[in-house]
C-alpha positions in Angstrom: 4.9 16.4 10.0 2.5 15.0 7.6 3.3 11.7 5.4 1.0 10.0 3.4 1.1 6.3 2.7 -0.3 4.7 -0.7 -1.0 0.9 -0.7 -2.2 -1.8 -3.0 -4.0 -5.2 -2.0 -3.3 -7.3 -4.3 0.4 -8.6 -4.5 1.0 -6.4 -1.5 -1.7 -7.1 1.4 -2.9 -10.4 0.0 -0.2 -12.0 -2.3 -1.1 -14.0 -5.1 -0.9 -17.6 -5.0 1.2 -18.1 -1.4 2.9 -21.3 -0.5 4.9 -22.7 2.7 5.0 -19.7 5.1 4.8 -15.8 5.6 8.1 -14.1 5.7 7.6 -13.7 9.6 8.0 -17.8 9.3 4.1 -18.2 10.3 1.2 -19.5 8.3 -0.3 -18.2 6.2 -4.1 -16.6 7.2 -7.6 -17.2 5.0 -10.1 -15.3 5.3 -13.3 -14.6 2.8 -13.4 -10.5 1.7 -16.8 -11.3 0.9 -16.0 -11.3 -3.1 -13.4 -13.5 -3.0 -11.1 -15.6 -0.9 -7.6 -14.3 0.2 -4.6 -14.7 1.9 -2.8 -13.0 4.6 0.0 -12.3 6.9 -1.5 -11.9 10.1 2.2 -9.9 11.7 1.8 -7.6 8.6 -1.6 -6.6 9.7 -0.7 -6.0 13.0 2.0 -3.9 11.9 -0.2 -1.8 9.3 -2.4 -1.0 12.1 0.2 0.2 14.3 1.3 2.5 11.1 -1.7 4.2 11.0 -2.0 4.6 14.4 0.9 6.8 14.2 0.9 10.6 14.6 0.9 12.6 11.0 0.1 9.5 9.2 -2.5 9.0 6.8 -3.3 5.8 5.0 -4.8 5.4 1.8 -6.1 2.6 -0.7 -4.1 2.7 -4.0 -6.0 -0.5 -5.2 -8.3 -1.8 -7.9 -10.5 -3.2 -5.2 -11.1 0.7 -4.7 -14.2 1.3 -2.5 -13.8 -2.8 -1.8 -10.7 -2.5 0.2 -12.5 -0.6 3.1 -16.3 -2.5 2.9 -15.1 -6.5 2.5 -11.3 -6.6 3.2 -10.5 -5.0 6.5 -13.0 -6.7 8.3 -12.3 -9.7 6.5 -8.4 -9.5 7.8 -8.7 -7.4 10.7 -7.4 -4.4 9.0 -8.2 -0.6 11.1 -8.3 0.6 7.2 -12.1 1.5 7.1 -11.9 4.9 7.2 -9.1 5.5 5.3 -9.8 7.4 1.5 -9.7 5.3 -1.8 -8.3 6.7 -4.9 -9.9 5.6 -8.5 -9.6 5.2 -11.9 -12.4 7.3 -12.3 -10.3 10.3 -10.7 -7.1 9.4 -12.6 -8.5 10.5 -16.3 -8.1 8.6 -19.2 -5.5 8.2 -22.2 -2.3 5.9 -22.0 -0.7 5.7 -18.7 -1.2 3.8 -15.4 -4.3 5.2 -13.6 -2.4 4.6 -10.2 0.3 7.0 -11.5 -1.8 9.1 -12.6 -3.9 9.3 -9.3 -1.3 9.4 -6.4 0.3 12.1 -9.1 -3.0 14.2 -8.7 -3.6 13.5 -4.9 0.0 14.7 -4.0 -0.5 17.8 -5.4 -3.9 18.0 -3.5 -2.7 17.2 0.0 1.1 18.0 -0.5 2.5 15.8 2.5 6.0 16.4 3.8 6.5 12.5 2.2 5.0 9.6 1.3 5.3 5.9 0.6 4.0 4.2 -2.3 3.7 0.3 -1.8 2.1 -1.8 -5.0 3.9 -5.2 -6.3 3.8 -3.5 -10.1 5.9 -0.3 -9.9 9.0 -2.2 -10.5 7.5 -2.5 -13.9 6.4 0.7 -14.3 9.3 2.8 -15.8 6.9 6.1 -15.9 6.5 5.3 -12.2 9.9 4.8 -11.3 10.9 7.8 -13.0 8.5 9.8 -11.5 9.5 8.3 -7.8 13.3 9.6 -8.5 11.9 12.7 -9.1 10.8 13.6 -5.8 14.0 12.1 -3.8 14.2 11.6 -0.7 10.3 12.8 0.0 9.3 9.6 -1.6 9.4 5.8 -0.6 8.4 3.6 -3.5 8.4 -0.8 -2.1 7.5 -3.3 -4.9 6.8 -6.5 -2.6 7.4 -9.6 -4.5 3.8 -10.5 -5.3 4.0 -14.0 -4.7 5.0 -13.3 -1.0 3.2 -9.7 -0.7 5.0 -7.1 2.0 8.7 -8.9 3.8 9.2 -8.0 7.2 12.0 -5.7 6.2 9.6 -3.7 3.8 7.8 -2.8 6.8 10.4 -2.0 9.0 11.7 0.1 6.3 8.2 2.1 5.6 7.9 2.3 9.2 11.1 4.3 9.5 10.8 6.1 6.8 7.7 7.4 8.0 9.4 8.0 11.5 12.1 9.4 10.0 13.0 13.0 9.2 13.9 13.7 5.7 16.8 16.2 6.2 
């Protein structure tokens, strides 16, 4: 079993702007990624951790913050995302079209996982994306996290077991 998971910071990780409490009905955690200041849910990094601690997982950045998201962030939150690969806009091409898209599109076809979850708070904008996300079916897990509130605890719970799960 091989599945893949694709995730964002921004909106996702460290939502934009919190207020009152995380969805696990806990503050919310500050920390200082060394470029700027962000926000955190301290449950949802424990639970990212335990993720990628599972068996024929891989983790990787699908984030502006690119290279960023390894160096300043994960030791800034306590994220175990150090080693994982980034993906760039520099790898994506050029012309019209959402880099990220573009990107996860190429690195699919490189790695070919049995499935893989794609977590960023702008694909349920992204009609290309969407699209592209029916495609595949069942192979493919796409969670738009309200960006003000970044990743629920029933996001999780549902990546989790889709990456538990067996497709057929």
């Amino acid at each position: 079993m091989s599945r893949t998971l694709y995730i964002d910071v921004d909106g996702v990780i460290c939502p934009f702007g919190p207020a009152g409490t995380t969805g696990w009905g806990t503050a919310w955690r500050r920390a200082d990624a060394g470029l700027l200041p962000v926000a955190y849910a301290a449950e949802l990094v424990t639970g990212l951790n335990s993720i990628a601690r599972t068996d024929g997982v891989r983790c990787v950045w699908l984030t502006s913050w690119e290279e960023l998201a390894p160096r300043y962030l994960c030791r800034a939150i306590g994220l175990d995302g150090r080693d994982w690969p980034y993906l760039t806009a520099a790898g994506a091409g050029t012309g019209e079209g959402w880099w990220k898209l573009q990107a996860i599109m190429d690195h699919l076809e490189a790695t070919s996982p049995d499935a893989a979850v794609w977590i960023d708070d702008q694909l349920g904008y992204e009609a290309e994306a969407k699209s592209w996300v029916r495609l595949l079916g069942r192979r493919m897990l796409a969670v738009s996290p309200d960006p003000r509130r970044g990743i629920s605890p029933s996001e999780l719970e549902s990546v989790r077991s889709f990456l538990a799960g067996s497709l057929f």
